[in-house]
N, C-alpha and C positions, 0 to 999 in steps of 0.2 A: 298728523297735524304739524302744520311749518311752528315752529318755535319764531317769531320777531325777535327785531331787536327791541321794540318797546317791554316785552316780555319780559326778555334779559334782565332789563333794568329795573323794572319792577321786583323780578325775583332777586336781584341785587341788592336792591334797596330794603328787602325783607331784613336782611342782617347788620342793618345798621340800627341797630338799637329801638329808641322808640320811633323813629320814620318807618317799622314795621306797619302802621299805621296808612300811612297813603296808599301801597300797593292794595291796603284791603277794601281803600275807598273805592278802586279804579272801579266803573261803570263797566270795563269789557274785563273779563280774567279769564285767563287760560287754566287748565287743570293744571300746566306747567307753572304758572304765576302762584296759583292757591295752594299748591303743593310747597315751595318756598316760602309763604305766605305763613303757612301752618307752622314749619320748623323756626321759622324766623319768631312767630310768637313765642311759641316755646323754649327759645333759646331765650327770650326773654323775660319768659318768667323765671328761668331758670337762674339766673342773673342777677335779679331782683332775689331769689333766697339766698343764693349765694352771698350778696354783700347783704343781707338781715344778719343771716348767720357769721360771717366776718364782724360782724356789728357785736354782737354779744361775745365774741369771742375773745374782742378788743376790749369788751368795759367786764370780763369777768377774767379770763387768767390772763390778758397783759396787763393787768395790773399788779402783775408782780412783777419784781423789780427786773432782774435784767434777761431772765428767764424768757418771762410772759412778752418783753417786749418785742424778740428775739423770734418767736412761736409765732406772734400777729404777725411777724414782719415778712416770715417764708412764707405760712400761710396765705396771704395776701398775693404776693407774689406770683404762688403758684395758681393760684383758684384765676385771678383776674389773666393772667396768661394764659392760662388756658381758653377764655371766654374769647380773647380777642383773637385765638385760633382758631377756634371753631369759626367764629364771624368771617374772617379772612377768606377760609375753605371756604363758607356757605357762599362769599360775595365770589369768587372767583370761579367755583363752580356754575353758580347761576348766571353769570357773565359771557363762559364759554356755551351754555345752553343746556347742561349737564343736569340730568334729576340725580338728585343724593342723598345719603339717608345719614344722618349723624347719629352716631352709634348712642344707644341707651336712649336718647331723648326721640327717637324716632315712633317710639311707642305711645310717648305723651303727646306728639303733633298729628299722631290717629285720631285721637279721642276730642279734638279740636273741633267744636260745630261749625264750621267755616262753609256754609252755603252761598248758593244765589237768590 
């Protein structure tokens, strides 16, 4: 099956945070679309625990004094770094027309009821 470019975009658009959202509206989806579709969700949930847990991280030990602030402040750093490379790959992958599987979350965007 031809990959489009409407496709593309669609599965591009999966990793942009919450606009994951429109590619699952679309009316026609490809297995290549819904397959982006699924990780894009799931990178989004993933996301959403991530800064929960950054959240309580921040209002229980950075509040110690120059420690705690120090520990939110890599933390932070690294975890949201991370998120926006994942995002990156997934758009650019999906871009070039590429299926890809991000490692570890790839298991949670199986179990995604994502039908027609």
């Amino acid at each position: 099956m031809e990959i489009t470019a409407k496709d593309r975009w669609l599965g591009a658009m999966s990793y942009a945070a919450f606009l994951v959202v429109v590619p699952m509206m679309a009316t026609e989806r490809s297995p290549f679309v819904d397959r982006h579709c699924r990780q894009g969700f799931a990178l989004l949930f993933v996301e959403v625990v991530g800064a929960l847990f950054l959240l309580i991280i921040q209002h229980t030990i950075g509040r110690i004094w120059l420690v705690g602030g120090l520990v939110t402040i890599v933390l932070k750093l690294a975890v949201y770094l991370a998120f926006l490379g994942l995002s990156v790959m997934g758009f650019t992958r999906a871009l070039f027309g590429e299926y890809w599987r991000i490692p570890y979350l790839d298991d949670l965007a199986e179990r995604i009821p994502f039908g027609r």
